[in-house]
Backbone bond lengths (Angstrom), bond angles and torsions (degrees), N, CA, C in turn:
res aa  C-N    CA-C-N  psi(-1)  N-CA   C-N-CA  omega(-1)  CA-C   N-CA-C  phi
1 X - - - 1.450 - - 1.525 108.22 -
2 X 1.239 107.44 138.02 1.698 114.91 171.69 1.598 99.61 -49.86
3 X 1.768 88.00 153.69 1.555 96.42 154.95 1.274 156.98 -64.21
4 X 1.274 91.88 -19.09 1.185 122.72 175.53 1.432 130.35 -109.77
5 X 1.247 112.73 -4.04 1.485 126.64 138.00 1.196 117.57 -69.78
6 X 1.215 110.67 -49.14 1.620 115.07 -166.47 1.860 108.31 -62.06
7 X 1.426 114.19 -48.22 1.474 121.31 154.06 1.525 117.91 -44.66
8 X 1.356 119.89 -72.90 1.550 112.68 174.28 1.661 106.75 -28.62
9 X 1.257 112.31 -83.37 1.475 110.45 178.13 1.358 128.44 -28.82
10 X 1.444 122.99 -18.22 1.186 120.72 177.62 1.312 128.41 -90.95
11 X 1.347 98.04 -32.59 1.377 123.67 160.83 1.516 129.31 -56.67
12 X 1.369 111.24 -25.23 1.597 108.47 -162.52 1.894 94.00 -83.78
13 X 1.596 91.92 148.41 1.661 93.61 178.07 2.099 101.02 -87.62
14 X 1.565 92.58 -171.05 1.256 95.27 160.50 1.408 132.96 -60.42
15 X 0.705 126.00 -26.55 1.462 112.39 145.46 1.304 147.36 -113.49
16 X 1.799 95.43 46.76 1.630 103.46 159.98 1.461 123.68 82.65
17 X 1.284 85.40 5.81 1.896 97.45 168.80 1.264 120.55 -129.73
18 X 1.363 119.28 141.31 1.466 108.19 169.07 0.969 161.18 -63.50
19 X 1.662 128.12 121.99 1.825 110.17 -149.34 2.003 84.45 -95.72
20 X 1.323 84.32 156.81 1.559 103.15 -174.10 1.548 110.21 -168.29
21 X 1.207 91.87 107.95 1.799 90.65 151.13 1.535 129.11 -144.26
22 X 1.487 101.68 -157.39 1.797 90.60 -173.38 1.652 89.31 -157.94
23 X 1.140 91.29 166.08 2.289 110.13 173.51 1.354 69.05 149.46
24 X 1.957 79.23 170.26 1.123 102.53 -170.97 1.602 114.96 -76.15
25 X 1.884 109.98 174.41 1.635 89.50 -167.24 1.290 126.79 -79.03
26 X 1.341 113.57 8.46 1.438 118.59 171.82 1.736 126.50 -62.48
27 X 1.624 86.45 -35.13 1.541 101.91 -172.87 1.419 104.80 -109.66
28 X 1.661 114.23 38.45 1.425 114.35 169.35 1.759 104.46 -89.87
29 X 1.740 105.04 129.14 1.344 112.39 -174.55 1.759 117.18 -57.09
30 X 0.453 95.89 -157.38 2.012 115.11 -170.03 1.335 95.63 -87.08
31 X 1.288 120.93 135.14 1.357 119.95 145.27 1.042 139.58 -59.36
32 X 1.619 130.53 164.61 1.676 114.23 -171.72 1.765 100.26 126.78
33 X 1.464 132.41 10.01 1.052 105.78 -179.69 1.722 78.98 -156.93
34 X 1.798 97.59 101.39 1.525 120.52 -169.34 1.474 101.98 -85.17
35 X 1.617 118.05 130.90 0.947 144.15 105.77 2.117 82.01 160.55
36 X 1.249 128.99 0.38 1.434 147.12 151.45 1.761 103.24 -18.58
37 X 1.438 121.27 120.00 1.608 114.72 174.13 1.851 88.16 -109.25
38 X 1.753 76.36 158.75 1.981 89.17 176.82 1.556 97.02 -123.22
39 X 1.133 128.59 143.26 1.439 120.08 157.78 1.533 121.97 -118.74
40 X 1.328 117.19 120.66 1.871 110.30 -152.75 2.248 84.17 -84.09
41 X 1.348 92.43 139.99 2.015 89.67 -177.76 1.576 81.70 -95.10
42 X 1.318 144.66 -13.72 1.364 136.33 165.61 1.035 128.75 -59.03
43 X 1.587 116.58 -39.72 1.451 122.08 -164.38 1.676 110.94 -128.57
44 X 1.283 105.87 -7.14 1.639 121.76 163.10 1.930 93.84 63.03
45 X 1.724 115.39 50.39 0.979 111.16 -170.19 1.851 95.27 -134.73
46 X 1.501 110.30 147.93 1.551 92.49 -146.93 2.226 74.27 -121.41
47 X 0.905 119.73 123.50 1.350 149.29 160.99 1.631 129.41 -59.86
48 X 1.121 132.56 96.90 1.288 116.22 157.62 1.604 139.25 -94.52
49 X 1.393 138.47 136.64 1.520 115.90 -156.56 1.565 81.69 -107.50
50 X 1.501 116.44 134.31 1.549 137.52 -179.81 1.464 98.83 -88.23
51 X 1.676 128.29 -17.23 1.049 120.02 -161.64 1.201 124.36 96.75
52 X 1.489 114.38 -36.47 1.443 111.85 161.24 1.835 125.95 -112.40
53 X 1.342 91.72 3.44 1.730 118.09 -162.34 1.418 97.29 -151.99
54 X 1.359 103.49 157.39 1.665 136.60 131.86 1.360 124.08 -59.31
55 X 1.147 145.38 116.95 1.564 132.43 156.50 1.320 108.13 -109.55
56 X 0.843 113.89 149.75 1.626 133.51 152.69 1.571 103.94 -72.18
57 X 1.629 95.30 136.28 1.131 114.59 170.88 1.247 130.96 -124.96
58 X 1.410 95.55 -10.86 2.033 105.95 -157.75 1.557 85.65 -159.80
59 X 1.274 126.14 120.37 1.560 117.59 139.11 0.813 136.55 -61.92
60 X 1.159 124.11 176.20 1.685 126.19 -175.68 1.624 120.98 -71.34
61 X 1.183 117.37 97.40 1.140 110.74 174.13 1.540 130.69 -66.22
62 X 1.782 123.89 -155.57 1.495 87.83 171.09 1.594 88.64 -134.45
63 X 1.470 95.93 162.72 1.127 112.11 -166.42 1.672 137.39 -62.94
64 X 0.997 134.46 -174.04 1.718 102.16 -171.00 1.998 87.27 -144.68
65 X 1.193 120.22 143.15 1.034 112.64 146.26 1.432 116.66 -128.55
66 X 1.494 113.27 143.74 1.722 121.89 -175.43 1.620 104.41 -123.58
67 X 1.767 94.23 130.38 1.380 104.06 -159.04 1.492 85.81 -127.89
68 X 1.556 100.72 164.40 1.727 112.35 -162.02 1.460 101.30 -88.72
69 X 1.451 133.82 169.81 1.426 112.51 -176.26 1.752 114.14 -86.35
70 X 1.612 113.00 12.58 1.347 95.39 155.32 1.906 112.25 -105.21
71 X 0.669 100.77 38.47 1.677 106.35 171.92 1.640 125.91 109.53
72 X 1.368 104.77 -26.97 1.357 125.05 -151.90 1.405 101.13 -73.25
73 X 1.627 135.13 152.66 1.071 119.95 179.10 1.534 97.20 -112.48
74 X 1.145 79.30 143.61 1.802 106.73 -178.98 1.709 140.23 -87.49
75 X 1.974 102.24 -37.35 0.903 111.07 141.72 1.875 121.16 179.84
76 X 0.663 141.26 -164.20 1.453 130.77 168.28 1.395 116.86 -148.00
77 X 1.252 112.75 149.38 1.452 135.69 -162.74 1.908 123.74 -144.45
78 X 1.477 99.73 167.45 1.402 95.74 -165.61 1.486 101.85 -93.39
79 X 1.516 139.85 146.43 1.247 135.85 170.64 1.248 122.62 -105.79
């Protein structure tokens, strides 16, 4: 199985959608609700809860900002 199937699938809750959230990693909730992703917007580090743990999944990448072509910034994102 792809990788990325094999991830989707892990991720989906009981009912078949994906749990996902983000804050920073201080205010990442409790573990206990498996196949749930966290994404810290502090540390640009992307989390999976096993149910009994946190894992890391993704390090921190670096950050991106996209600005309009008269200067202005527009918005920023994780890479």
């Amino acid at each position: 199985m792809a990788a990325g199937i094999e991830l989707y699938n892990d991720v989906l809750n009981q009912k078949g959608s994906p749990a996902l959230y983000s804050d920073i990693l201080a205010n990442r909730p409790a573990f206990g609700f498996t196949g749930r992703l966290f994404i810290s917007t502090d540390t640009n580090e992307i989390y999976r809860d096993t149910g009994t743990s946190w894992v890391l999944i993704s390090g921190g990448g670096a950050s991106v900002n996209i600005y309009n072509s008269n200067g202005s910034l527009t918005g920023t994102g994780i890479q």
